[in-house]
C-alpha positions in Angstrom: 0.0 0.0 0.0 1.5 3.2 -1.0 1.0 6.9 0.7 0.2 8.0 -2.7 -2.6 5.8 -3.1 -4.0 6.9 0.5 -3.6 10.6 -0.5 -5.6 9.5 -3.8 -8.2 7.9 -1.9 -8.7 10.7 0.5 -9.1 13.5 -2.0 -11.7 11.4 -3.8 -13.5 10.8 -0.5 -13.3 15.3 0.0 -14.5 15.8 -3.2 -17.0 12.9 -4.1 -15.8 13.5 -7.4 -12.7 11.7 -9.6 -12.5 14.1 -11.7 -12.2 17.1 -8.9 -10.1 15.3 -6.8 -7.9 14.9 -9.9 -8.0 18.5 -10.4 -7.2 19.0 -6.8 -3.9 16.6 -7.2 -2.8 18.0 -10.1 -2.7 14.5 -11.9 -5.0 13.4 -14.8 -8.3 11.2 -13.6 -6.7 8.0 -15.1 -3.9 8.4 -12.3 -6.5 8.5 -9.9 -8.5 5.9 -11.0 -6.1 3.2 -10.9 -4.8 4.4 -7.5 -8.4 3.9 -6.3 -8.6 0.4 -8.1 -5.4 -1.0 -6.7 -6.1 0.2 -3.2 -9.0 -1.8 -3.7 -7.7 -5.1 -4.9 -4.8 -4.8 -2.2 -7.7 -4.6 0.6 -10.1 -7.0 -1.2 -13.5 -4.4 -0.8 -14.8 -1.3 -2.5 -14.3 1.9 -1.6 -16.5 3.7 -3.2 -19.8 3.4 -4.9 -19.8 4.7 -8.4 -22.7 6.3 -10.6 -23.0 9.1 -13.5 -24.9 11.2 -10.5 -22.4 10.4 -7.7 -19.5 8.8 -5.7 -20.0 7.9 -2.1 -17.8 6.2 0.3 -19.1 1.8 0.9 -18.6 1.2 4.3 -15.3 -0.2 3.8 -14.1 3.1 2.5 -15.8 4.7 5.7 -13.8 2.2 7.8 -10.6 3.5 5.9 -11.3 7.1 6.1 -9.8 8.1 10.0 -7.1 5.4 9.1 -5.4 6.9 6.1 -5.6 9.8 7.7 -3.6 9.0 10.5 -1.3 7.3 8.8 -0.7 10.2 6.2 -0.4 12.5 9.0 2.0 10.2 10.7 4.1 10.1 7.2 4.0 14.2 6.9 5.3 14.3 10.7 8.7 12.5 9.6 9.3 14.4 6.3 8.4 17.9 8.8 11.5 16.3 10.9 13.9 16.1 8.8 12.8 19.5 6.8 12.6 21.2 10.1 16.8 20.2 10.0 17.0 20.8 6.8 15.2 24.1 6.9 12.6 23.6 3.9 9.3 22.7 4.7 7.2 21.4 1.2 4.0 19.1 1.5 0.5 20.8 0.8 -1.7 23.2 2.8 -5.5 23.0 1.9 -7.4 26.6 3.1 -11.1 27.1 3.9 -12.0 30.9 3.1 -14.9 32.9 3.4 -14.9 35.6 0.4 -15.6 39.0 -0.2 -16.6 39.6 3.9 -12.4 41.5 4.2 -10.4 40.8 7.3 -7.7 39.5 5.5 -5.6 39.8 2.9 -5.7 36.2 1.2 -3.5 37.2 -1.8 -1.2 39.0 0.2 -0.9 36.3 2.7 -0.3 33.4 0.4 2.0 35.4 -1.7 4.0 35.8 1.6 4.0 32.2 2.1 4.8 31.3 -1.4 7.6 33.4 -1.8 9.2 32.0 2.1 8.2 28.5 1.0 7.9 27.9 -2.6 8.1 24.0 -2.1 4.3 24.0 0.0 1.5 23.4 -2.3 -1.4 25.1 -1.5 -4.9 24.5 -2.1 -7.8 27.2 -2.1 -11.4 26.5 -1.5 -14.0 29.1 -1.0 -17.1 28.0 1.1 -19.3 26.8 -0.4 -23.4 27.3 0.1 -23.6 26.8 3.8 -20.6 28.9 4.3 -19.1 28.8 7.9 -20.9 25.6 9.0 -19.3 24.0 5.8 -16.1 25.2 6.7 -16.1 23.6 10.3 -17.1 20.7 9.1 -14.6 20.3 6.3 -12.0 20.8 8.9 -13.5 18.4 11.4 -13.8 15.6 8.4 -10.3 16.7 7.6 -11.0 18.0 4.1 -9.0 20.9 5.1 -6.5 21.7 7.2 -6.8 25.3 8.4 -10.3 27.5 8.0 -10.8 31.0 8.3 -14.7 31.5 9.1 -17.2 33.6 10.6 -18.1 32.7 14.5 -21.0 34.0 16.2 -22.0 33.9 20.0 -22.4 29.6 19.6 -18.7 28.7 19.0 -18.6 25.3 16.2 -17.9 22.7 18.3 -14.3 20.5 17.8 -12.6 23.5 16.8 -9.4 25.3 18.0 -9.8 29.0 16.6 -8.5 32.2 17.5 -10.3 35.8 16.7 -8.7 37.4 14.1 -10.7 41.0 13.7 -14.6 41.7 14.4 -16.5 42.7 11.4 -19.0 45.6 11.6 -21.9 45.3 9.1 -24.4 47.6 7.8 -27.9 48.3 6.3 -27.6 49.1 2.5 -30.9 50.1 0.1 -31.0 51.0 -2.7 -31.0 54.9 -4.4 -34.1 56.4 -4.0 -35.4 54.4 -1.5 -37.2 56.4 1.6 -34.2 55.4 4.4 -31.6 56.3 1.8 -31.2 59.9 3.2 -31.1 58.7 7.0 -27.9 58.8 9.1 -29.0 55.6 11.1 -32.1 53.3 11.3 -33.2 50.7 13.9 -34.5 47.3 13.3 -37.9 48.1 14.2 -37.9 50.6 11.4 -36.5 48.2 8.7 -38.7 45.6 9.7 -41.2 45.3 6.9 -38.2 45.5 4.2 -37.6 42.8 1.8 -34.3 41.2 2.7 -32.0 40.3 0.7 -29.7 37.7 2.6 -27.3 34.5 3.0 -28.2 31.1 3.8 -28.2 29.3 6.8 -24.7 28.2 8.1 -23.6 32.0 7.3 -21.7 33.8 10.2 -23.6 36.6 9.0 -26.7 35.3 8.6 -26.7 33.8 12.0 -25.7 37.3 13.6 -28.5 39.0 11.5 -30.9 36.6 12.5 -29.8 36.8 16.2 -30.0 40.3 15.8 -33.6 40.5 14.5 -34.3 38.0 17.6 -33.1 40.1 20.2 -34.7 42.9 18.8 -38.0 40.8 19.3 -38.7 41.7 15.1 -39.4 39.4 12.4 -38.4 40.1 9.3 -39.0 38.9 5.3 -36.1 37.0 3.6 -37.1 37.3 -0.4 -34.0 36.0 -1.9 -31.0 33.9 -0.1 -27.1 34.4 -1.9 -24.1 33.4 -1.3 -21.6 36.1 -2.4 -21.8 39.6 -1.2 -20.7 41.3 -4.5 -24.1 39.6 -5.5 -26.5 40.7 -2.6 -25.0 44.2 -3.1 -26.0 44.2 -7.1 -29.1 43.0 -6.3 -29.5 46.3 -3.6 -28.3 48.1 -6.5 -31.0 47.1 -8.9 -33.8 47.9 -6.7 -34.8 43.7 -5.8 -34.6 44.5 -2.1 -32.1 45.5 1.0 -29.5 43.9 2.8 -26.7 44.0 5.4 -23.1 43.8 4.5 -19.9 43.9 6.1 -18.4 47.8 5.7 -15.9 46.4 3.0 -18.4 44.8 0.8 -20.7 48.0 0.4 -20.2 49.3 -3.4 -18.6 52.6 -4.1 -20.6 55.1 -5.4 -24.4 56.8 -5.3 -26.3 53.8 -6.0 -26.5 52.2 -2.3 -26.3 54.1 0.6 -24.8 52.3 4.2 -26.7 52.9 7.7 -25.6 51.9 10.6 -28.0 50.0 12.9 -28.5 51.5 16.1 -30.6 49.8 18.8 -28.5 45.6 18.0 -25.0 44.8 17.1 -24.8 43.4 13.8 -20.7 43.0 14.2 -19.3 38.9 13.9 -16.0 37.9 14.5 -13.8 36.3 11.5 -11.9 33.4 13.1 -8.9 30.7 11.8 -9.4 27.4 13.0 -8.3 23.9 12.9 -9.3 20.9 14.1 -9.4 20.0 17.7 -7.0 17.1 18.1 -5.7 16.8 14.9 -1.8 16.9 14.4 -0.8 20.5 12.7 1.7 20.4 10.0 5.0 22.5 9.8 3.9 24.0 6.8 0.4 25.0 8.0 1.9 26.2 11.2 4.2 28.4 9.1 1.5 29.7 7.1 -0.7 30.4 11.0 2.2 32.6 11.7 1.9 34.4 9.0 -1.7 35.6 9.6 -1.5 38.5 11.8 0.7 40.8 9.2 -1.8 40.3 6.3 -4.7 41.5 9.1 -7.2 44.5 7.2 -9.0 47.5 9.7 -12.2 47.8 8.0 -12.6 50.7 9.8 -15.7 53.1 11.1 -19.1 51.9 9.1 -19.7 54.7 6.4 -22.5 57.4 7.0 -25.5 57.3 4.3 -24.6 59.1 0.9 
C-alpha cells in the first residue's frame, strides 16, 4: 500500500468526485483511477460506490477514512522532521475561506508564504453554500487543514480557533429608497423590508438573524445568496435591502450604508483547525503568517 494511493483515496472521498479530486492533485483522472482500483484489490472491498450522479464512500471506504488519515499524518510528521533540520518545509496546505466579507488579505498572505516556502503546495477552497458551517465541518472531516470563518456567540464545536478582527456590518438600500437619506435606522424601522440575505450556516446570517431576535422583530427573507458582490448588485437594482460587512458595500451613489443602532450586527472572522488533529509544519508556518496580512475595515460609512 503506497501513501500516494492513500492521499488519492482521501481526496476522492473530500471531493466525491474523480474528476475534482484529480484537479485537486494536479494528476490526470486515469492516475486517480487506478490508484483507487489498486487500493482496492490490495484490501479486497470497494471503496467507493460509483454512478454518472455520484461517488459515495461503501462502508469499507468509511472504515478506511480516519485510518489513512492517521497514517498520512504520521508520514508528513517525519518528512516535517527532517525538513525542520533541513530548513525547507514542502507538503500541501489546503485553506477554507470565506470571500468577499475583508479581514484578511488572502493574496497577500499566500503570496507571503509562497515566496518563504515555494516547495508547499497550497490549495484554495472558498465555502461553499452553507458557508461557515461548511467550513467547520470540512475541517473536522479533515477535508482541510486550516479555515478561516465567521463565528458568532455559539462557538462550532471540535474546533481550536483564535479571533482574528470583528467585522461591523451595515444596512444598505438602494437609491431612492425612503431610508436612503437617513444617518442611522433601527431594526424596528426596517422591519417590513424585503431582505435580501445569505443562507443558513452564514456567520452573517446567523448574527443578522440573532440580531432580528433580540430585537423581538421578524423580518422577510425574499431571496437567499451566497456572495456579497451579488447581494450588493441586487441592492443596487432595486430587488430588495441587505446587510453587508463595511468592506463589501459598493462605491458610489447607487447604495447608501446605515448603521444600525438599537442591535449589534458585528461577527467575528476566526482561523481554526481541528481539535485534536496533528498540525503540520507547513500550516503552522502559514498560522504565523496571519497577523501581518490583518485588514482594519474601519468606522461603518455614513449614508450618501
Amino acid at each position: 500500500m503506497e501513501l500516494r494511493h492513500l492521499e488519492y483515496f482521501l481526496a476522492v472521498a473530500a471531493e466525491r468526485s474523480f474528476t475534482r479530486a484529480a484537479s485537486r492533485l494536479h494528476v490526470v483522472q486515469s492516475a486517480v483511477s487506478a490508484a483507487i482500483s489498486t487500493l482496492e484489490r490490495e484490501l479486497g472491498a470497494p471503496l467507493f460506490e460509483r454512478s454518472a450522479q455520484r461517488v459515495v464512500l461503501t462502508s469499507a471506504g468509511e472504515a478506511l477514512l480516519p485510518e489513512a488519515r492517521a497514517t498520512l499524518d504520521t508520514a508528513q510528521a517525519a518528512r516535517d522532521a527532517v525538513r525542520r533540520v533541513c530548513r525547507e518545509l514542502s507538503g500541501t496546505v489546503v485553506l477554507g475561506c470565506l470571500t468577499g466579507v475583508g479581514g484578511v488579505d488572502f493574496a497577500g498572505l499566500l503570496s507571503d508564504f509562497h515566496t518563504r516556502h515555494p516547495l508547499v503546495k497550497l490549495w484554495l477552497r472558498a465555502a461553499a453554500s452553507d458557508g461557515s458551517a461548511g467550513l467547520a465541518r470540512s475541517l473536522v472531516n479533515h477535508e482541510i487543514d486550516v479555515a478561516f470563518l465567521g463565528v458568532g456567540r455559539r462557538p462550532f464545536p471540535g474546533l481550536d480557533s483564535r479571533q482574528l478582527v470583528r467585522i461591523p456590518q451595515v444596512l444598505v438600500v438602494p437609491a431612492g429608497h425612503p431610508l436612503a437619506d437617513r444617518r442611522s435606522v433601527t431594526l424596528a424601522e426596517v422591519a417590513n423590508e424585503q431582505f435580501i440575505d445569505y443562507p443558513i450556516g452564514y456567520a452573517n446570517r446567523t448574527r443578522n438573524d440573532d440580531a432580528f431576535a433580540a430585537a423581538g422583530v421578524e423580518r422577510t427573507i425574499t431571496m437567499e445568496v451566497s456572495d456579497v458582490v451579488m447581494a450588493a448588485n441586487f441592492v443596487r437594482h432595486g430587488l430588495g435591502v441587505t446587510i453587508l460587512p463595511v468592506r463589501a458595500v459598493p462605491p458610489g451613489p447607487e447604495v447608501s450604508a446605515l448603521p444600525v443602532t438599537d442591535q449589534s450586527l458585528e461577527w467575528s472572522l476566526h482561523v481554526a483547525t481541528a481539535r485534536g488533529r496533528r498540525i503540520s509544519a507547513a500550516t503552522t508556518a502559514l498560522l504565523e503568517l496571519v497577523d501581518a496580512h490583518l485588514e482594519d475595515d474601519g468606522p461603518p460609512r455614513p449614508a450618501a
